[in-house]
N, C-alpha and C positions, 0 to 999 in steps of 0.2 A: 749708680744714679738712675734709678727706674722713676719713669712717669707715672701715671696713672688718667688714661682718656675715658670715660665710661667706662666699658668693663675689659677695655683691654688696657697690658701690661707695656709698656714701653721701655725697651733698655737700650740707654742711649753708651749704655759701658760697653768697651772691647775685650773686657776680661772675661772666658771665655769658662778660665776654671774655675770663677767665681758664681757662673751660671748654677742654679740649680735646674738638674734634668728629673720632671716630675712625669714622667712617663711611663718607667721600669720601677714597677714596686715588688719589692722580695717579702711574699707573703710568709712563706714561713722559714726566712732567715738561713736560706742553703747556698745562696748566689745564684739563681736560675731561676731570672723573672723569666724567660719565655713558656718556661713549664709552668708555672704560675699561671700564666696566661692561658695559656690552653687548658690547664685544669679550671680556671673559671669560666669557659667558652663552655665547658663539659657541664658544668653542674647548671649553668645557664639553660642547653640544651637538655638536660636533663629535667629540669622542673618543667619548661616547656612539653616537654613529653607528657609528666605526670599529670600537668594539669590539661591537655588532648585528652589524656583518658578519662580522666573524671567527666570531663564535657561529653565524653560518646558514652559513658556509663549513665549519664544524668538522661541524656539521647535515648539511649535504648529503654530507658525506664518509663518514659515519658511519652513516649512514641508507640504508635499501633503497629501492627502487623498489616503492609501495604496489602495482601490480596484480597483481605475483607475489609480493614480501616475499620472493625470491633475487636480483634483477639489482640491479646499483648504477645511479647516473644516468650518463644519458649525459653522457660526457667527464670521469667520476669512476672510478676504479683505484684502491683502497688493497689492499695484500697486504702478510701478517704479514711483520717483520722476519725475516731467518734465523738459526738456529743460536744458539748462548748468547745474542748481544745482545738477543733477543726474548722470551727468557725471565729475565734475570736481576732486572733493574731497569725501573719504570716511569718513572721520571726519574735517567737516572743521573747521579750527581755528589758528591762528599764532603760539602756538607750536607740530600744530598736521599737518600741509598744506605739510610738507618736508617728511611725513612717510608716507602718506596716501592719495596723489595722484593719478588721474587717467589718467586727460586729463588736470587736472589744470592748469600746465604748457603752454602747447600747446594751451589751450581757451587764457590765459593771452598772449603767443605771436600770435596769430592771433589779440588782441587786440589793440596791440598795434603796426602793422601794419594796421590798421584803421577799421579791422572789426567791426560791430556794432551787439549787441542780438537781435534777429529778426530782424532784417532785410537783413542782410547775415550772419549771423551766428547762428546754432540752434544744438539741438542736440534732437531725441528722444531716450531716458533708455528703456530698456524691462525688464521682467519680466525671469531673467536668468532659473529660475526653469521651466518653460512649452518648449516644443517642438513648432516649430516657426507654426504649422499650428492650435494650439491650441491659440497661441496667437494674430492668424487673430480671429480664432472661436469666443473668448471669453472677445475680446478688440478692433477688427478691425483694432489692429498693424498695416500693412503693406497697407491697405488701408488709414491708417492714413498719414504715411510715405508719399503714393504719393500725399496726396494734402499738406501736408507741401512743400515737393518738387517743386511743380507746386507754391507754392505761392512765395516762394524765388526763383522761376525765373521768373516770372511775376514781382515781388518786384523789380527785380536788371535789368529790363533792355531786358527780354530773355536771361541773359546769363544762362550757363546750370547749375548743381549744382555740385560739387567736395565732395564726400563723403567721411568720413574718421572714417574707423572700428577700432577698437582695440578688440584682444583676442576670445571672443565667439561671440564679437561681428561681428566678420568677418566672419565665419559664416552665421550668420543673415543677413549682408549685401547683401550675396552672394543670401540666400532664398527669400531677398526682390529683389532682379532686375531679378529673373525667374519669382517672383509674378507678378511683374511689365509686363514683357513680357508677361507673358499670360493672362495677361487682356488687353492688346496693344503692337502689336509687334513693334512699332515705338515708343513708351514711351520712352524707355530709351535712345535711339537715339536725341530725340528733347530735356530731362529734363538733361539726366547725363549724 
């Protein structure tokens, strides 16, 4: 004779062997729920671990070298994907494309107003973690920039190039067309 008060159980019986005890479950059928138990306290403890490491491995990857706060660690290289894949989506996938968007949108309607991937349409990612004069030093960033630039206006004709920042990246934008200037004060003039 069990009640039922919201979500608790009420047993108003004295039969005791009629109780069932849902506490001790015998995972694989040997009679030794407490090894049971402690084998899932383990593998509990165990994913917890794996996933500490993944988190200090994602850490180490992502993170500078505290004595200068520019060099990565030793025997750690992360550098931005290239070209649209690095700008469009932060996880791309048909149920991930709608929450984690960058430029996804915007690359797809330049698309389909006829743009084409390289050959007027490109995109260079940077390496958001460095200071933009660290990322000429240590990638040739923004000298990279100007001969992408110069090749998509040579590719299209002379027409000049229309660039288009979003967020830090505007910024950057901004540090690459002084770069630009003061390696030719007529550059940006003739490319952008």
């Amino acid at each position: 004779n069990k009640t039922k008060k919201g979500s608790q159980v009420f047993d108003d019986d004295d039969n005791e062997d009629e109780d069932e005890d849902h506490g001790d479950v015998d995972v694989d059928g040997d009679g030794d729920e407490e090894e049971d138990r402690k084998q899932a306290t383990c593998n509990i403890i165990e994913e917890d671990q794996h996933l500490a490491i993944h988190k200090s491995m994602f850490l180490k990857h992502m993170s500078l070298a505290l004595d200068n706060m520019i060099s990565e660690h030793p025997d750690v290289e992360v550098r931005a994907m290239e070209g649209l894949n690095g700008v469009d989506y932060l996880t791309p996938g048909t149920l991930t494309n709608h929450v984690s968007y960058v430029f996804g949108p915007v690359i797809d309607a330049l698309k389909k107003a006829g743009y084409k991937e390289g050959v007027n349409l490109d995109a260079m990612p940077y390496d958001w973690r460095l200071p933009p004069s660290e990322l000429e030093r240590r990638d040739g960033y923004f000298s990279g920039i100007m001969r992408k630039v110069e090749e998509l206006y040579e590719t299209n004709g002379g027409i000049p190039v229309v660039l288009v920042c979003h967020s830090l990246g505007c910024k950057v934008g901004y540090y690459f067309l002084n770069f630009a200037h003061s390696i030719d004060e007529n550059w940006c003039a003739k490319y952008v």
